[in-house]
BAKOL-124414 format. One record per residue: x, y, z of N, C-alpha, C in turn; residue in three letters. Coordinates in steps of 0.001 Angstrom, whole numbers, always signed. Atoms other than C-alpha are relative to their C-alpha. Layout:
// BAKOL-124414
PAPA     n_x     n_y     n_z    ca_x    ca_y    ca_z     c_x     c_y     c_z resn
PAPA       X       Y       Z       X       Y       Z       X       Y       Z  ALA
...
END
This chain:
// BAKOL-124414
PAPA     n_x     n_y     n_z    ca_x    ca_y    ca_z     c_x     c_y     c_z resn
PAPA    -498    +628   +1217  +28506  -58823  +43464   -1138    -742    -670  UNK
PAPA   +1099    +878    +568  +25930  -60211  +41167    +413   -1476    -344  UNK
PAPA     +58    +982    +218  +25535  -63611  +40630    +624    -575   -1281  UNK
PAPA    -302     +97   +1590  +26191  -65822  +37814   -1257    -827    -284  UNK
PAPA   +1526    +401    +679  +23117  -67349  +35860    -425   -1442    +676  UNK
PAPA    +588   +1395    -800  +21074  -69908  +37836   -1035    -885    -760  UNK
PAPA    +535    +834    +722  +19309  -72728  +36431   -1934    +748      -7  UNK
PAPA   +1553   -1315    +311  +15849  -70730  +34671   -1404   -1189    +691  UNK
PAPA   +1183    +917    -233  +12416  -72112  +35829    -926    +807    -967  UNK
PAPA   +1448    -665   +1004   +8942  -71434  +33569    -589   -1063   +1066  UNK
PAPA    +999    +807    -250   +5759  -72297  +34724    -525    -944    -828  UNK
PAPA    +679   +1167   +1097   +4526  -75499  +33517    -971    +370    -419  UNK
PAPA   +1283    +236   +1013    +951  -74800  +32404    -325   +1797    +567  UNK
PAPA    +303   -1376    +181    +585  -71062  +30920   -1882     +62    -111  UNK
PAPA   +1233    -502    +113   -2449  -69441  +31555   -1083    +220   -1337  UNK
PAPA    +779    -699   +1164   -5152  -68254  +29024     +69   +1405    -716  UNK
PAPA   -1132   -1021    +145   -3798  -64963  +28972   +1136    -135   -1079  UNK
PAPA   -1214     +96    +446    -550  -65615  +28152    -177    -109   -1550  UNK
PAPA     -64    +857   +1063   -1394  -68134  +25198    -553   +1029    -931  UNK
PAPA    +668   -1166    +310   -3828  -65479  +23772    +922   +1321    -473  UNK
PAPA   -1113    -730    +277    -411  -63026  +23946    +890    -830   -1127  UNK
PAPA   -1099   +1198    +851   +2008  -66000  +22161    -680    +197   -1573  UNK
PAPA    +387    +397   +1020    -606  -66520  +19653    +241    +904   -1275  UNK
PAPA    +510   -1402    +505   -1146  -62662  +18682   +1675    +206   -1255  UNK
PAPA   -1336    -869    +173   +2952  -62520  +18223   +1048   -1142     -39  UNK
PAPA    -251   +1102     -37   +3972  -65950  +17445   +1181     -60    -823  UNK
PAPA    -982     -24    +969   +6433  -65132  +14774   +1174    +569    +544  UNK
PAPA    -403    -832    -800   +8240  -63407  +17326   +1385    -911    +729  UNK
PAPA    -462    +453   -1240  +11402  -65016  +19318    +781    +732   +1326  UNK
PAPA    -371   -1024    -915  +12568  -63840  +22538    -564    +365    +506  UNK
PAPA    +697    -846    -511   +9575  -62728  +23722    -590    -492   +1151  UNK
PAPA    +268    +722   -1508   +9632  -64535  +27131   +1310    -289    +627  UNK
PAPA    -935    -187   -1339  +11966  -64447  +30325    -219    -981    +331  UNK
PAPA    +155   +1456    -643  +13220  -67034  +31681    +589    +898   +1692  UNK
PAPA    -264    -918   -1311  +13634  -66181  +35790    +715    -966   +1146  UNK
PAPA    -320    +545   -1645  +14664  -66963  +39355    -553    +264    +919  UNK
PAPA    +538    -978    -796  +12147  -66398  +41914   +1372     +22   +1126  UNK
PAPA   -1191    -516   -1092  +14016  -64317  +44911    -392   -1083   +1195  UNK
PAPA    -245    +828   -1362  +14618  -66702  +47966    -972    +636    +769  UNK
PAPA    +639    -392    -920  +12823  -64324  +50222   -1494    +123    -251  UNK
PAPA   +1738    -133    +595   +9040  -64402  +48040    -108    -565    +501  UNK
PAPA   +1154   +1074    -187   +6505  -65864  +49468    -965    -252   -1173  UNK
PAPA    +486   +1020    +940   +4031  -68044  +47353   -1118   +1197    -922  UNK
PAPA    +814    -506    +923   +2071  -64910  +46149    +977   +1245    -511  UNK
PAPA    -939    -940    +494   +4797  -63007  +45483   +1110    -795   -1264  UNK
PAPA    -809    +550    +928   +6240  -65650  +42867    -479    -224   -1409  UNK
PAPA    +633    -501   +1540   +6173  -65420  +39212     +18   -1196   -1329  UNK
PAPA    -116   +1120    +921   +4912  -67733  +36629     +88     +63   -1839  UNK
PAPA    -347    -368   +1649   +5559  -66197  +33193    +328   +1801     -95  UNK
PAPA    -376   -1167    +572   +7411  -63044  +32137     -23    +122   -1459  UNK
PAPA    -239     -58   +1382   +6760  -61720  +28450    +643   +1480     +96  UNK
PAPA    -935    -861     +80   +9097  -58842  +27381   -1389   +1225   -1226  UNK
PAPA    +944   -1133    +426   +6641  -55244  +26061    +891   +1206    -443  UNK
PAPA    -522   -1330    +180   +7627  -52084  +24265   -1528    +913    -137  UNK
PAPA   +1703    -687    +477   +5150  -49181  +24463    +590    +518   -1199  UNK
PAPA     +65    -228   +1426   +4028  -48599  +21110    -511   +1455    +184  UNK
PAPA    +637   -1380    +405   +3415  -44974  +20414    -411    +692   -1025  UNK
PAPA    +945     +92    +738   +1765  -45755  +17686   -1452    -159    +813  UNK
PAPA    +784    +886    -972   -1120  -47487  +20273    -417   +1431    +590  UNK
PAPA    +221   -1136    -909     -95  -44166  +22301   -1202   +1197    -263  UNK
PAPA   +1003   -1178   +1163   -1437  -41645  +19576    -987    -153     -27  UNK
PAPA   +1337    -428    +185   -4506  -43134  +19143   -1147    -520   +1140  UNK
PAPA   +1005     +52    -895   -5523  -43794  +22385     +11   +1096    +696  UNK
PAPA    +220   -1242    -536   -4984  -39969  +23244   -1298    +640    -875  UNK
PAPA    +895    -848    +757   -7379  -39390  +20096   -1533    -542    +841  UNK
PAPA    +765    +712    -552   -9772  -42134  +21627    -646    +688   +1310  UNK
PAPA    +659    -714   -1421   -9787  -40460  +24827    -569   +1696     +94  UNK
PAPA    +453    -670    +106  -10676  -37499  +23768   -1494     -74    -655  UNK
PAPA   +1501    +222    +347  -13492  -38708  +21849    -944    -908    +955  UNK
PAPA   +1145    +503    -792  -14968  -41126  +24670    +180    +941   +1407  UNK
PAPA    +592    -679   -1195  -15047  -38071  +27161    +976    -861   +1412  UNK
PAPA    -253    +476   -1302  -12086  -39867  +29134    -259   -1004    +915  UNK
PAPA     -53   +1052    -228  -13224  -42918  +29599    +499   -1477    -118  UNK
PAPA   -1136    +765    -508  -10739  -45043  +28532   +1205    -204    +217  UNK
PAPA    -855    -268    -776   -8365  -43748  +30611    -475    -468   +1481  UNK
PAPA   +1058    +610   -1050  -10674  -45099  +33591    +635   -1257    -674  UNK
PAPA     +60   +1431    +219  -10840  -48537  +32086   +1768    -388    -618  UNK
PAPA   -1674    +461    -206   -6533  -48260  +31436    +289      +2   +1357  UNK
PAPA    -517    -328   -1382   -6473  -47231  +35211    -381   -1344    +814  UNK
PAPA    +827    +636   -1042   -8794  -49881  +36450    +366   -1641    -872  UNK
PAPA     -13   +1201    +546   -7813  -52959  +34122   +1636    -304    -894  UNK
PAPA   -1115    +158     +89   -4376  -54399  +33503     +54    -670   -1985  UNK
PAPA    +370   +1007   +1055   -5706  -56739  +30413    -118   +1420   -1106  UNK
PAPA    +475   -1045    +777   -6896  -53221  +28636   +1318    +674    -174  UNK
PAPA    -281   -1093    +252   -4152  -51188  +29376   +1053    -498    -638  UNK
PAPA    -937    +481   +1225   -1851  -54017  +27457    -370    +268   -1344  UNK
PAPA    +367    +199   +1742   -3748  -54374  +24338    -305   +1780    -454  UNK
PAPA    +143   -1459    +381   -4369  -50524  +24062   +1311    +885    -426  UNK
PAPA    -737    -511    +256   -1242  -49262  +24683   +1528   -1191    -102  UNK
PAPA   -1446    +575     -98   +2105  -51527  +24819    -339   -1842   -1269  UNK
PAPA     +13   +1403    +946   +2634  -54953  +22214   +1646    -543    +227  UNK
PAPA    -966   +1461    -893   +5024  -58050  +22869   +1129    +350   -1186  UNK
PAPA   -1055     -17    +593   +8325  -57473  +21625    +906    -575    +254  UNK
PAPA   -1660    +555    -255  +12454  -58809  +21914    +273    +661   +1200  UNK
PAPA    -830    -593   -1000  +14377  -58333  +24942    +304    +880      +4  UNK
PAPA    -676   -1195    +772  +16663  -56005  +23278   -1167    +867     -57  UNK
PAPA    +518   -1607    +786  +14115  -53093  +22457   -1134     -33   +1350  UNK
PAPA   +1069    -117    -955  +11582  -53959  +25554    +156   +1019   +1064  UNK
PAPA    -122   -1106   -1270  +10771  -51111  +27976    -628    -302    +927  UNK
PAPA   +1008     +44    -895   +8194  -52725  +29892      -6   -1725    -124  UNK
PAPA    -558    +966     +59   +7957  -56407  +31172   -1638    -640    +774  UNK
PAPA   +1194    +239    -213   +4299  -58326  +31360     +68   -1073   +1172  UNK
PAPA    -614   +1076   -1262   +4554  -60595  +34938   -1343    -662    +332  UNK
PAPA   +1410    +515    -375   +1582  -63095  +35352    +739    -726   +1297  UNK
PAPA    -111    +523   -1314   +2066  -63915  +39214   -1402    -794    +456  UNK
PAPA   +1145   +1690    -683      -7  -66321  +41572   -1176    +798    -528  UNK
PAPA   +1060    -135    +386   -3437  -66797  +40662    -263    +860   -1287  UNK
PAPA     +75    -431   +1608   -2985  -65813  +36895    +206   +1851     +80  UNK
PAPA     -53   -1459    +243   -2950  -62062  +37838   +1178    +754    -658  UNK
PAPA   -1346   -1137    +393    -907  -59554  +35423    +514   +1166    +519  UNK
PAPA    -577   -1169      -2    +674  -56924  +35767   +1468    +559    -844  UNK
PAPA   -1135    -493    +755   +3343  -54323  +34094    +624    +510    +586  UNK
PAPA    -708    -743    -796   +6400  -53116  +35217    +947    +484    -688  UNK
PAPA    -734    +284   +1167   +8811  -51009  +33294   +1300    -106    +780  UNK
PAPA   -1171     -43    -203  +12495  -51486  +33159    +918    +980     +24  UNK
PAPA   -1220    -911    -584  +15238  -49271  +34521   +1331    -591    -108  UNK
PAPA   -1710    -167    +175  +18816  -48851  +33394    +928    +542   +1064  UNK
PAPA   -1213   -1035    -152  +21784  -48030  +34967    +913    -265    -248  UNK
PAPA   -1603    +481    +699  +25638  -48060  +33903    +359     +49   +1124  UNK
PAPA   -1008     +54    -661  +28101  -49486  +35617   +1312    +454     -22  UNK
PAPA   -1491    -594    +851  +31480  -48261  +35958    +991   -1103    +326  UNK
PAPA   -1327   +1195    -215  +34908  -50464  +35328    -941   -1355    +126  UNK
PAPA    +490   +1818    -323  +32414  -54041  +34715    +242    -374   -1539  UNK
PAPA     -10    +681   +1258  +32538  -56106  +31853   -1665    +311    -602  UNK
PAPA    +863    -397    +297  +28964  -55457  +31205   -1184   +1377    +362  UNK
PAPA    +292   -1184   -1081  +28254  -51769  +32366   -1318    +476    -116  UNK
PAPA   +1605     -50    -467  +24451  -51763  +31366    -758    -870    +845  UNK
PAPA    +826    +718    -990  +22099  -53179  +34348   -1506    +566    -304  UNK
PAPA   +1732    -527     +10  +18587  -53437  +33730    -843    -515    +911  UNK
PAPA   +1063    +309    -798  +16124  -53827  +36399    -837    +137    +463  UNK
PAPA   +1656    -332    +135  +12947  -54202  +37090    -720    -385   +1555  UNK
PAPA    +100     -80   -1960  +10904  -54519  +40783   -1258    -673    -330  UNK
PAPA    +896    +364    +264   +7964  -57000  +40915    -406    -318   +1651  UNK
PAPA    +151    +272   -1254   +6324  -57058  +44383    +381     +98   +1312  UNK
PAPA    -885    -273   -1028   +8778  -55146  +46437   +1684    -874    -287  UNK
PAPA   -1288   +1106      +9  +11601  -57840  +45271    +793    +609   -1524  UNK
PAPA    -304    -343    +706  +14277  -56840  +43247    +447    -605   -1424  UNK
PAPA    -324    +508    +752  +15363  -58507  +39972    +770    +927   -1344  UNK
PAPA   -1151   -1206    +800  +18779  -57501  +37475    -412   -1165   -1690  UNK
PAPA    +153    +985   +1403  +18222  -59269  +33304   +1374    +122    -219  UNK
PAPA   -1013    +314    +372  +21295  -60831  +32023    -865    -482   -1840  UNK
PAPA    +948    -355   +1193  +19809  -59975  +28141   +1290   -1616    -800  UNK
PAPA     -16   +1215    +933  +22192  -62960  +26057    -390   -1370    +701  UNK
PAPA    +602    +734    -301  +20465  -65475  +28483   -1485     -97    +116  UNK
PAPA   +1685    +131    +149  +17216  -64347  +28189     -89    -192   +1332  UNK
PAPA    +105    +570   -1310  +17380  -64753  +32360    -163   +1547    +530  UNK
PAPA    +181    -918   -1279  +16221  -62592  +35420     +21    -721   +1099  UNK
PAPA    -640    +206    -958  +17734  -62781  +38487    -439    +653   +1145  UNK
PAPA    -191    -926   -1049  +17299  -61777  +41874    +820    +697    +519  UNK
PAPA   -1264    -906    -804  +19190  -58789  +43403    +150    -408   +1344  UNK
PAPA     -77    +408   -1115  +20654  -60621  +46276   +1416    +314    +738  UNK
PAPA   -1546    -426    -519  +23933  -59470  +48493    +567   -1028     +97  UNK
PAPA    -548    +739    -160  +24587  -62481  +49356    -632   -1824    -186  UNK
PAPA    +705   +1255    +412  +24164  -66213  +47853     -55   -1365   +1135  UNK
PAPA     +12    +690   -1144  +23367  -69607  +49544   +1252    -727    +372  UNK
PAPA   -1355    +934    +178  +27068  -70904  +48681   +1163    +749    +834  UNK
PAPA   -1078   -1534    -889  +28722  -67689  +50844    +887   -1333   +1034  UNK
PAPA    -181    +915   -1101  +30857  -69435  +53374     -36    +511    +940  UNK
PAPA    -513    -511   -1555  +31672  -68488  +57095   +1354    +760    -594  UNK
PAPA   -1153    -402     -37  +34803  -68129  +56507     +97   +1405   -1008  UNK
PAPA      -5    -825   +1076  +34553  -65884  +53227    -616   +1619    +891  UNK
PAPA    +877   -1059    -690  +31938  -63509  +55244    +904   +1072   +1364  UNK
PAPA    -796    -263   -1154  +34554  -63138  +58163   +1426   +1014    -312  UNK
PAPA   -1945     -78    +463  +38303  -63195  +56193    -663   +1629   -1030  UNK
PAPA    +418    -739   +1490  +36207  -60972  +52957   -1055   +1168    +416  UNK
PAPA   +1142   -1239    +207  +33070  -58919  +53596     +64    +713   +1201  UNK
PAPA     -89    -322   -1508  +33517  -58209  +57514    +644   +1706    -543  UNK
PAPA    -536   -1343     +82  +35556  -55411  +56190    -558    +956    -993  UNK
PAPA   +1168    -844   +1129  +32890  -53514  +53924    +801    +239   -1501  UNK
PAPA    -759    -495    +747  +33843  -51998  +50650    +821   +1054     -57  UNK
PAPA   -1111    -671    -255  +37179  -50861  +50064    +626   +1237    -748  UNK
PAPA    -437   -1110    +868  +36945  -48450  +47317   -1722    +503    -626  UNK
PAPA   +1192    -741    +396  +34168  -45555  +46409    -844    -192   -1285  UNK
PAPA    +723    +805    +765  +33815  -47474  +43064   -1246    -560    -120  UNK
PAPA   +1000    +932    -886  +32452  -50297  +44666   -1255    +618    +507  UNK
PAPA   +1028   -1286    -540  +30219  -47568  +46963   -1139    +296   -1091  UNK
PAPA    +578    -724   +1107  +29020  -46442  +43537    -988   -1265    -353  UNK
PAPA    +396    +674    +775  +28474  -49334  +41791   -1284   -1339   +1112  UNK
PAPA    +955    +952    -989  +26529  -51543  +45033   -1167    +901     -48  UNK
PAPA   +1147    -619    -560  +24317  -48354  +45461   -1328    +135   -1486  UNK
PAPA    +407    +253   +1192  +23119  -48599  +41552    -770   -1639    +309  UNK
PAPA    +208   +1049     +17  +22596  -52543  +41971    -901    -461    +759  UNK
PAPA   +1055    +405   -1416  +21040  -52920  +45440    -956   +1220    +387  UNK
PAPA    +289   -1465    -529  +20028  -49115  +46241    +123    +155   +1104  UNK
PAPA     -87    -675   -1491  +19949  -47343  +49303    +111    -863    +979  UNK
PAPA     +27    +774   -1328  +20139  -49196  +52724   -1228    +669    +313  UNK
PAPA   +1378    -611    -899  +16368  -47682  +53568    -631    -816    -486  UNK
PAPA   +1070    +553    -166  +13220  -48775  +54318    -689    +991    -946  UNK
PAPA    +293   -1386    +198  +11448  -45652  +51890   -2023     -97    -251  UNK
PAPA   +1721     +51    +304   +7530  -45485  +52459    -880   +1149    -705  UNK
PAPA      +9   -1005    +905   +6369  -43374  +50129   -1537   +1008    +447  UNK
PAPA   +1109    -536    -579   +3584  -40736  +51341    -631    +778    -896  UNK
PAPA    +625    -818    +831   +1276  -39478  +48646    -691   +1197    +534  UNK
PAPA    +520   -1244    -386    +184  -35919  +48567   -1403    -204    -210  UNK
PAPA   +1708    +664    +224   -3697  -35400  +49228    -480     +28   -1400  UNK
PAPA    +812    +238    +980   -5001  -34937  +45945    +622   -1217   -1199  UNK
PAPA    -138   +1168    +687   -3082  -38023  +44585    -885    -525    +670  UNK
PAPA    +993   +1238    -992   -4958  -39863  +47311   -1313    +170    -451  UNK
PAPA   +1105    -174    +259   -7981  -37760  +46261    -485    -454   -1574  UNK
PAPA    +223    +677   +1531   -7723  -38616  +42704    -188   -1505     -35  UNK
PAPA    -221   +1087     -21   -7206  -41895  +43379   -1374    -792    +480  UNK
PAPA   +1116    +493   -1005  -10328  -42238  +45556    -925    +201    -948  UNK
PAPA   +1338    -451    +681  -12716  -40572  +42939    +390    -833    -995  UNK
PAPA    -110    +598    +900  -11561  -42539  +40371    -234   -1394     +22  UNK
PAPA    +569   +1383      -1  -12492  -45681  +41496   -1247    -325    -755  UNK
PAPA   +1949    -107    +551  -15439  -47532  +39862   -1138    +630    +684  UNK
PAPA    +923    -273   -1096  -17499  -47247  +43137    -540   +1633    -334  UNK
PAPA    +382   -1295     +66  -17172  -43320  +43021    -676    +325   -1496  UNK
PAPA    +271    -346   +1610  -17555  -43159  +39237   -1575    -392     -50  UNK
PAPA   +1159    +312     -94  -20919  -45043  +39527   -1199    +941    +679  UNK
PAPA   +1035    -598    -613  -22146  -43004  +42319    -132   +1307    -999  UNK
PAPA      +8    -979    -140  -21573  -39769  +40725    -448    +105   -1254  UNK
PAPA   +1162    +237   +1064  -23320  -41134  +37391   -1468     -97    +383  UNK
PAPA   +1362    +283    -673  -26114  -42264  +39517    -786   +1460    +396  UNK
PAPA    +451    -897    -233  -26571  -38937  +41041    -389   +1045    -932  UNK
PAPA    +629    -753   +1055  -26476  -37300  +37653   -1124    -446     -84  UNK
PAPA   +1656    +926    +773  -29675  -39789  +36420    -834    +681   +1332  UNK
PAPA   +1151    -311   -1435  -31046  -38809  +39850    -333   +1601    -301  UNK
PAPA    -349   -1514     -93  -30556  -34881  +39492    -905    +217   -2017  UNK
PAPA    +942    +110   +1002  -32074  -35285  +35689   -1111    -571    +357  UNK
PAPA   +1215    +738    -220  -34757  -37314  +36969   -1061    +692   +1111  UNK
PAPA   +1063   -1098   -1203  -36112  -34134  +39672    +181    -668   +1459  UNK
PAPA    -496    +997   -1324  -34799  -36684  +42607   +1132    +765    +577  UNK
PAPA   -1195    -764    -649  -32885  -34052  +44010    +204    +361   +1341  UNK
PAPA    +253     +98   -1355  -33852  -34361  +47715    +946   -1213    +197  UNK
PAPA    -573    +956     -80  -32684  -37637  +47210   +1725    -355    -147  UNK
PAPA   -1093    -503    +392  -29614  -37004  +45250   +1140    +759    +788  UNK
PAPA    -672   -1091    -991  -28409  -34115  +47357    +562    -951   +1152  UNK
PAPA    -262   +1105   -1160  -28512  -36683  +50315   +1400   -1177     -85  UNK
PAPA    -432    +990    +311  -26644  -39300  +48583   +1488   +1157    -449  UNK
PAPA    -988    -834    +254  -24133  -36627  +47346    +859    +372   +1466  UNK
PAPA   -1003    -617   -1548  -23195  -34966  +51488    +616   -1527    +251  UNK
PAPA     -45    +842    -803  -23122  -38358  +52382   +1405    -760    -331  UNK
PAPA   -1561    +301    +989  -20178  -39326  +49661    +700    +348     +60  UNK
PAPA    -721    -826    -454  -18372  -36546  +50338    +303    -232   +1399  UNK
PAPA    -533    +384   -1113  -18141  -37098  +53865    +501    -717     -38  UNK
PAPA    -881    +905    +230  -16981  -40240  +53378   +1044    -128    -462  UNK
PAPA   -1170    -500    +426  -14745  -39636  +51041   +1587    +841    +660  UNK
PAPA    -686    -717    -890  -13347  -37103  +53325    +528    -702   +1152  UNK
PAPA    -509   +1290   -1261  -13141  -39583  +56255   +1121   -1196    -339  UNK
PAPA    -824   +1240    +805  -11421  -42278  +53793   +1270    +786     +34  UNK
PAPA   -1512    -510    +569   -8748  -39637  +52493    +727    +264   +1424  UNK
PAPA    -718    -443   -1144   -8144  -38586  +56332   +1079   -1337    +368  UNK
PAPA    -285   +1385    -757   -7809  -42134  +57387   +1473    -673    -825  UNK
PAPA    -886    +270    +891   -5597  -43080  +54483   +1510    +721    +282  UNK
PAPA   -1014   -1130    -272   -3115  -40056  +54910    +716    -488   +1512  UNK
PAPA    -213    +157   -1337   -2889  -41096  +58625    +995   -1196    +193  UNK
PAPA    -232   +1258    -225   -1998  -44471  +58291   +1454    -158   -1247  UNK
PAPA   -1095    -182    +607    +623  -43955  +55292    +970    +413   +1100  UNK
PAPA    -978    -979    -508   +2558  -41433  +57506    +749    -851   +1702  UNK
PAPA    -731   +1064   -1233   +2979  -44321  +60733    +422   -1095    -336  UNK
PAPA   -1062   +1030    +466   +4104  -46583  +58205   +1060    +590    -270  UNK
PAPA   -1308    -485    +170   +6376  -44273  +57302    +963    +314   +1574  UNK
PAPA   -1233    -393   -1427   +7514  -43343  +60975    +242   -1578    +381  UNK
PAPA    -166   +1133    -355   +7301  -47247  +61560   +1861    -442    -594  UNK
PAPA   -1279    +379    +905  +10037  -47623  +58897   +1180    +616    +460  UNK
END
C-alpha cells in the first residue's frame, strides 16, 4: 500500500551545480522535487536536490549532427561526463512533462535517471511514476511535488495489524497485479552483460582512448617497435580485465 505524503526535506545549502541549473531556468516553477530519503540508504546513498528534465530533441538533433562532425567524440565526453551529457542533451523542465530526473547525491555528484510509468488498476490515481536512484526505489506523488520511498511496510505498522492483516498475504490477483507494478518482483536480479558490452565498455574508457591515440602518434612517428609492444601488451590486458569482469558478474549472480 503506498504511503501517504511525508513531511519533504531539501538540502540546506545547494551546490554550484544546481544554482548554475536554477539560474539558466529561473522563470520556471516546479522544477525541483521535494523527497524522502528511503529508511534503508546509507549516507552515500542519500539525496540532496532533485531537479525535474525533459530530453529535448531539439538538443537531440544537433548533437547527432555534432557527432558526426567531431568524428564521435562527443559521444565519449556524453559517456564519460554527467555535467555534459545534461547541457547537451536534456533542459530543466515541470513535473508534468519531465522524463528524466537530475539527483545531486553525497558529495555534490549528479546523476540522471529517467522515469517509468505504470497504471494501476481500480486506484484513485492509476498513473505511478517511478524512478530508482542507487538501487532504492522511489514512487512521485506529481500535485505535491514529493518523492517517496517504495516501502512495504511503514514505521507506524503495528504487531497486531501485521499478525490480524498481512500474515495472510494478498487476497485477490488485483492486489498480485497491482504490488508487482509498485514493488516488482521478489528477486535479487544481477544483471550479466554480454562480452562485447563489457568490451565496449572497456575500450571506451579515457585510459583506452588515450592509449590507442598514443599509439597512433607513435605508429606516425616510425616508433613502431615500440608501439607494437605497447599495443600486445593492451590487448592482453584488456583481455584479462574482460575475463575477470565476466567471472565475477556471473558469482554475483549465483550469489544472489
Amino acid at each position: 500500500v503506498l504511503e501517504d505524503a511525508l513531511p519533504s526535506r531539501r538540502s540546506e545549502e545547494s551546490n554550484d551545480f544546481s544554482k548554475s541549473l536554477l539560474d539558466k531556468e529561473s522563470h520556471m516553477n516546479d522544477t525541483r522535487l521535494n523527497w524522502v530519503d528511503h529508511s534503508s540508504a546509507d549516507e552515500a546513498s542519500k539525496i540532496q536536490e532533485i531537479y525535474c528534465l525533459r530530453l529535448s530533441y531539439g538538443k537531440l538533433f544537433g548533437f547527432c549532427l555534432l557527432s558526426l562532425i567531431g568524428v564521435l567524440v562527443p559521444p565519449l565526453l556524453v559517456k564519460w561526463s554527467t555535467n555534459i551529457r545534461l547541457k547537451l542533451l536534456y533542459q530543466i523542465t515541470q513535473l508534468r512533462r519531465a522524463t528524466h530526473l537530475l539527483i545531486i547525491g553525497s558529495n555534490n555528484l549528479p546523476s540522471i535517471t529517467p522515469i517509468s510509468k505504470e497504471f494501476l488498476e481500480n486506484e484513485d490515481t492509476p498513473l505511478l511514476k517511478k524512478f530508482s536512484y542507487r538501487k532504492f526505489d522511489y514512487y512521485i506523488k506529481d500535485k505535491e511535488g514529493l518523492a517517496l520511498p517504495v516501502q512495504y511496510l511503514s514505521d507506524d505498522v503495528t504487531y497486531s495489524k501485521i499478525v490480524n492483516e498481512l500474515s495472510r498475504g494478498l487476497q485477490s490477483s488485483l492486489d498480485v497485479r497491482n504490488g508487482r507494478k509498485i514493488y516488482g518482483p521478489c528477486l535479487i536480479d544481477i544483471p550479466v552483460k554480454p562480452w562485447y558490452a563489457i568490451l565496449v565498455d572497456e575500450i571506451l574508457s579515457p585510459f583506452y582512448i588515450f592509449q590507442i591515440l598514443s599509439m597512433i602518434l607513435w605508429y606516425t612517428d616510425n616508433y613502431v617497435l615500440y608501439s607494437s609492444t605497447i599495443l600486445v601488451m593492451t590487448v592482453i590486458s584488456s583481455i584479462i580485465e574482460l575475463i575477470e569482469t565476466k567471472r565475477n558478474m556471473i558469482k554475483l549472480r549465483k550469489l544472489a
